[in-house]
C-alpha positions in Angstrom: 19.1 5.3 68.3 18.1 5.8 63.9 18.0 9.0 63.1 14.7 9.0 61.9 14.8 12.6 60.3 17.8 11.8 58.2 16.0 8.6 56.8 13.2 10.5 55.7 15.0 13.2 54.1 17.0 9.9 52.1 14.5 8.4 50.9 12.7 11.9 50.1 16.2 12.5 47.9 15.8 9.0 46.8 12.1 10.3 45.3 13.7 13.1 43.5 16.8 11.3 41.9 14.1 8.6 40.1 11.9 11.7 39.0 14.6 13.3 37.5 16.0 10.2 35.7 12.6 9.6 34.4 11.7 12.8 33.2 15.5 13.5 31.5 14.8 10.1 30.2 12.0 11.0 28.5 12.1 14.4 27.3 16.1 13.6 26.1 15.6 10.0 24.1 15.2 10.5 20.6 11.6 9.9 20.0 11.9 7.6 16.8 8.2 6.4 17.1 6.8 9.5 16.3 8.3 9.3 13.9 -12.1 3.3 -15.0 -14.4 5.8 -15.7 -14.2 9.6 -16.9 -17.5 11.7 -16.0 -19.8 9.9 -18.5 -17.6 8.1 -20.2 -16.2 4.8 -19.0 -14.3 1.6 -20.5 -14.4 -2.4 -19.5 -13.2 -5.2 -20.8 -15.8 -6.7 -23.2 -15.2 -10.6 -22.8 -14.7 -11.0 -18.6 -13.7 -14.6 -17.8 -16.3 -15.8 -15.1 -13.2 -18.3 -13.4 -10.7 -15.1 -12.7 -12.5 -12.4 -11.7 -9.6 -10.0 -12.3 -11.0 -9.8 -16.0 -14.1 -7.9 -15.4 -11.8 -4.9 -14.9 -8.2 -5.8 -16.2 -7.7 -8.1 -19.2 -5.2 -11.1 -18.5 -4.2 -13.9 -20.9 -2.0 -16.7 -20.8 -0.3 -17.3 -24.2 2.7 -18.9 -26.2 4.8 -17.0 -28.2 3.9 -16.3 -31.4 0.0 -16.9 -30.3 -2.4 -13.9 -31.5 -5.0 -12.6 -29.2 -8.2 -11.2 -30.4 -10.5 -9.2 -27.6 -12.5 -6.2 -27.4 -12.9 -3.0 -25.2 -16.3 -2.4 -24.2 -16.8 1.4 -24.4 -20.0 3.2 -22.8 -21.0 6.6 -23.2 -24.6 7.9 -20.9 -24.0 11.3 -22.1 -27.3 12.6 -24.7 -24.3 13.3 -27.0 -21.9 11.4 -29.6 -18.3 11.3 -28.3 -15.2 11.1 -29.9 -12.6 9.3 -27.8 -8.8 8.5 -28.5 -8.1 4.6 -28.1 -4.4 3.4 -27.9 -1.5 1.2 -26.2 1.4 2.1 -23.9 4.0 -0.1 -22.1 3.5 -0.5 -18.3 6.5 1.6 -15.6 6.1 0.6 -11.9 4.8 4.0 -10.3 6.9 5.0 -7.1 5.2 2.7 -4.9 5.8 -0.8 -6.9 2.3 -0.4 -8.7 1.4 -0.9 -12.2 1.5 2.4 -14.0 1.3 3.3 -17.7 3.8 5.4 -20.1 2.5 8.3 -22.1 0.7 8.4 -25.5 4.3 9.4 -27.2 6.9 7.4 -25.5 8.4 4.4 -27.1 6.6 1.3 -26.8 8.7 -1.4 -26.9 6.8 -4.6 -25.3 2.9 -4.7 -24.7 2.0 -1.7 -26.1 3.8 -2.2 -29.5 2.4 -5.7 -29.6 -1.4 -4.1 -29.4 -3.0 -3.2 -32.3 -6.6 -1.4 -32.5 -8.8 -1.5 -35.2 -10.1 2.1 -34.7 -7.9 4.1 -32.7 -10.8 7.0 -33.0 -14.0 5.9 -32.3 -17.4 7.7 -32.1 -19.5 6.6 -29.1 -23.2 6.9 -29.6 -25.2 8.8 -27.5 -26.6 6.6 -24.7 -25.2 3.5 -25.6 -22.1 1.3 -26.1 -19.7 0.3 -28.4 -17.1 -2.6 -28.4 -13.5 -1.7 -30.1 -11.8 -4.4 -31.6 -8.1 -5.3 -31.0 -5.5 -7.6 -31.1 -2.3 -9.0 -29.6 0.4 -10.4 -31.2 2.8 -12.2 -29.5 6.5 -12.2 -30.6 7.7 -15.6 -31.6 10.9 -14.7 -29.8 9.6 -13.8 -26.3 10.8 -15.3 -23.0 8.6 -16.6 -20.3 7.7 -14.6 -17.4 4.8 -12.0 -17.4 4.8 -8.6 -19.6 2.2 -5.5 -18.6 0.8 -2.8 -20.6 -1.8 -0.6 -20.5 -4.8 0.1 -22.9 -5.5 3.8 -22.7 -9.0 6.1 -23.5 -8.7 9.5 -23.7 -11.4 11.5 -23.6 -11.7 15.6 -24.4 -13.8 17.2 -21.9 -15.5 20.4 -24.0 -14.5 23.7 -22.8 -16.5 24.8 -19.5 -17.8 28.3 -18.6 -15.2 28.5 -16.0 -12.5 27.8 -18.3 -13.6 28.9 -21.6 -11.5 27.7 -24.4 -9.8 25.4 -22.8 -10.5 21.9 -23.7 -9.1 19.3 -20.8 -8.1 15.8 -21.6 -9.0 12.8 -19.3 -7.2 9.3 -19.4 -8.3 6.1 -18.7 -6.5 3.0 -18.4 -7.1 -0.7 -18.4 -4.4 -3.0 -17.1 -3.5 -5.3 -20.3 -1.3 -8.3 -18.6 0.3 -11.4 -20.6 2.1 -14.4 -19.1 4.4 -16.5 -20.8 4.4 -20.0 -19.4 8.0 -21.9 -19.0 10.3 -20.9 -16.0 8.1 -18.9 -14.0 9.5 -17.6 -10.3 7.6 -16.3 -7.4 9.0 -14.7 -4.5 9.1 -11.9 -2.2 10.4 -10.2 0.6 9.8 -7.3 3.0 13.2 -6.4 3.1 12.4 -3.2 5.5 9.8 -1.9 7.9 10.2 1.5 9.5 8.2 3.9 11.5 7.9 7.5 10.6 5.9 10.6 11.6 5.0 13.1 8.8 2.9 16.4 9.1 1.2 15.2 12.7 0.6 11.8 10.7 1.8 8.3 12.4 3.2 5.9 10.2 4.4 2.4 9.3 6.0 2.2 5.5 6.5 -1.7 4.8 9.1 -1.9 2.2 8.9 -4.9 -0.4 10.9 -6.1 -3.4 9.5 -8.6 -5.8 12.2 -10.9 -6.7 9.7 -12.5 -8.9 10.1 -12.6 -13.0 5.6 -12.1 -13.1 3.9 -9.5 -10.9 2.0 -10.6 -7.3 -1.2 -9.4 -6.1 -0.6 -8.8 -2.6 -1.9 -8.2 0.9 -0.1 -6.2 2.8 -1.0 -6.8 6.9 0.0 -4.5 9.9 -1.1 -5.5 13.0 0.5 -3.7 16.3 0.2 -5.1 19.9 0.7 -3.3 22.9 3.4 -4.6 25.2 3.1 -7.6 22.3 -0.2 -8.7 23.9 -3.1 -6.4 23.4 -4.6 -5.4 20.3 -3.9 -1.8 19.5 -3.9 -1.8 15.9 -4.9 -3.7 12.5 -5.3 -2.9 8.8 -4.8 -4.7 5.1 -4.4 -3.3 2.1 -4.4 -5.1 -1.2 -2.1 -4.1 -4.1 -0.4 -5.6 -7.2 3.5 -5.0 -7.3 4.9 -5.4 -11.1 7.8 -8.0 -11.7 11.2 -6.9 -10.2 9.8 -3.7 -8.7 11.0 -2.4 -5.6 7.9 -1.4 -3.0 6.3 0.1 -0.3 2.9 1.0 1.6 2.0 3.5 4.2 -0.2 2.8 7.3 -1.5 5.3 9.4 -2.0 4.6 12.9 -3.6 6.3 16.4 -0.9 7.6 18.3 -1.3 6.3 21.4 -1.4 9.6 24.4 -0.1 6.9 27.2 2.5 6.4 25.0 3.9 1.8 25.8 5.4 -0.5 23.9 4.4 -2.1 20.6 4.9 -5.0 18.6 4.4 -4.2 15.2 3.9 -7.2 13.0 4.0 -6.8 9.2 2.8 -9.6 6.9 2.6 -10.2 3.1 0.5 -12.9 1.5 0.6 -13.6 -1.6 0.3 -16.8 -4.5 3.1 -18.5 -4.9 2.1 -21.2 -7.9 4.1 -20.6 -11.1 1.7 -22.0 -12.7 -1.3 -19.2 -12.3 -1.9 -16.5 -13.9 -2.7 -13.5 -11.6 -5.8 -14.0 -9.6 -5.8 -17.8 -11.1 -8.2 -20.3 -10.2 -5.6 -22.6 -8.1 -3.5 -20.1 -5.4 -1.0 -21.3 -3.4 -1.0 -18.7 -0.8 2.8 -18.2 0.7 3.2 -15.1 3.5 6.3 -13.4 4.6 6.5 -11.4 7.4 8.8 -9.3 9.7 8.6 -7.4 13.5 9.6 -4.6 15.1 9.2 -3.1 18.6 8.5 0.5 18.5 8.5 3.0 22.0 5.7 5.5 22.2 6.5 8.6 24.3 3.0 9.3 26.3 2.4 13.2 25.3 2.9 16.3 28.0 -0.7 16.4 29.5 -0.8 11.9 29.9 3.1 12.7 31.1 2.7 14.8 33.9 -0.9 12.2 35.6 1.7 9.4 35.4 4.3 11.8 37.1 1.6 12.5 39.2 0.6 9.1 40.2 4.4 8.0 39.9 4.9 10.7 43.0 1.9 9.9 44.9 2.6 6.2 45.1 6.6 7.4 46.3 4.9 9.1 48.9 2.7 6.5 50.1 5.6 4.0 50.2 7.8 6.8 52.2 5.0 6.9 54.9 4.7 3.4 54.7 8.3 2.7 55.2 8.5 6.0 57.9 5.9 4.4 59.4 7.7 1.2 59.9 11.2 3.1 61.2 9.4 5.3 64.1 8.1 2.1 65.6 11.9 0.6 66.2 
């Protein structure tokens, strides 16, 4: 005759032995998962080209070397007063994140911004109206193809303030000046890294990015994360511009999720791929690169302890069940 007591108090033992595995399992894992314009002052380009769009806000040209490029800023000032405003050239730095960034006023300018040249550095805006400010660009006869950046700056003195009497603050603005040099022109890139990361309470996912290209790419950046790989959970784009030869990367915040699961996180990058266009040409030839990762949310104490919860009620239920079956033998 079973021993129906001893049974019980197995499977019972059997109950506690999963709920301690589960619970070491999770509170012992690392949890890797969790891991331009100046107050009333502004600046434009003046001659926008209606088949790129791009040039209503940076200026781009396509050139030979030795060409000479003649353009104007378009300068606008709604204040009821004349301003005085400093105009000049710098060469473009990739910032920290890949993106086009300009030098200061006093460093060395050795491409774009030595090849600018403005009629009036100094200009007086009239009240209420604009102004254009000649310039020009001239290309050096011994240049090499690929795509050079610069930066056309306006600084503007704010007047002193009754909170800060005296003190006169200086504003910048800056227009993205970008040439390309037709010949052996190379596009390519690759996320070369995607990782997950939690910082002050925030949920992460940095794509990383290298342009291995000799002209800069207007990108857009995808994250898209599925839950168990098949349901929706997350989605965002952001568009950027990464300079030639700059090494990248973007941050995505995300909803932690308090049941915790498993995610496919898909990262994609889209970008043009025809040598022949100038950025944001008229003829794209769209190429994307992409990468995955699986990522393990840990569900948080209070979501924990109801799937404990449920986890023990639906042991015990089986235990009866089974009990139920060994008392009628």
């Amino acid at each position: 005759m079973r021993n129906f007591k001893s049974e019980k108090i197995k499977i019972l033992n059997s109950f506690l032995i999963l709920t301690l595995i589960f619970l070491g399992f999770v509170f012992f894992t690392p949890n890797t998962a969790r891991a331009v314009s100046a107050g009333q002052i502004s600046a434009v380009p003046a001659n926008p080209r209606p088949e790129n769009p791009r040039t209503t806000s940076i200026f781009v040209y396509t050139a030979k070397p030795g060409d000479i490029i003649k353009d104007e800023v378009l300068l606008s000032n709604i204040s009821p007063q004349e301003s005085k405003v400093n105009l000049y050239a710098t060469d473009s730095i990739p910032s920290n994140t890949g993106t086009p960034s300009c030098e200061q006023e006093l460093d060395t300018r050795d491409e774009v911004g030595h090849w600018i040249n403005i009629d009036n550095g100094l200009p007086f805006i009239p009240a209420e109206s604009s102004m254009r400010a000649p310039f020009n660009i001239e290309i050096p006869k011994d240049v090499k193809s690929g795509e050079y950046n610069g930066c056309m700056i306006l600084q503007v003195a704010e007047p002193p303030t009754t909170e800060n009497p005296g003190i006169s603050l200086k504003t910048r603005l800056a227009l993205r000046v970008v040439i390309l040099i037709p010949g052996e022109i190379h596009k390519d890139l690759e996320i070369t890294k995607v990782t997950p990361l939690v910082e002050n309470s925030r949920y992460l996912i940095k794509p990383e990015l290298e342009n291995k290209s000799n002209v800069s790419l207007d990108t857009d950046i995808t994250v898209t994360m599925k839950s168990f790989g098949l349901f929706d959970y997350y989605s965002n784009t952001l568009k950027t511009s990464f300079l030639r030869d700059a090494k990248a990367f973007s941050i995505f915040d995300f909803k932690y999720s308090e049941w915790g699961g498993i995610f496919k996180v898909d990262v994609s990058a889209k970008y043009d791929s025809n040598p022949a266009n100038e950025l944001n040409g008229a003829n794209p030839e769209y190429k994307t690169k992409t990468n995955t990762i699986w990522i393990l949310m840990w569900p948080d104490f209070l979501h924990l302890a109801i799937m404990c919860g449920i986890f023990a009620i639906l042991l015990i239920i089986v235990d009866r069940y089974f009990y139920k079956k060994i008392t009628k033998k």
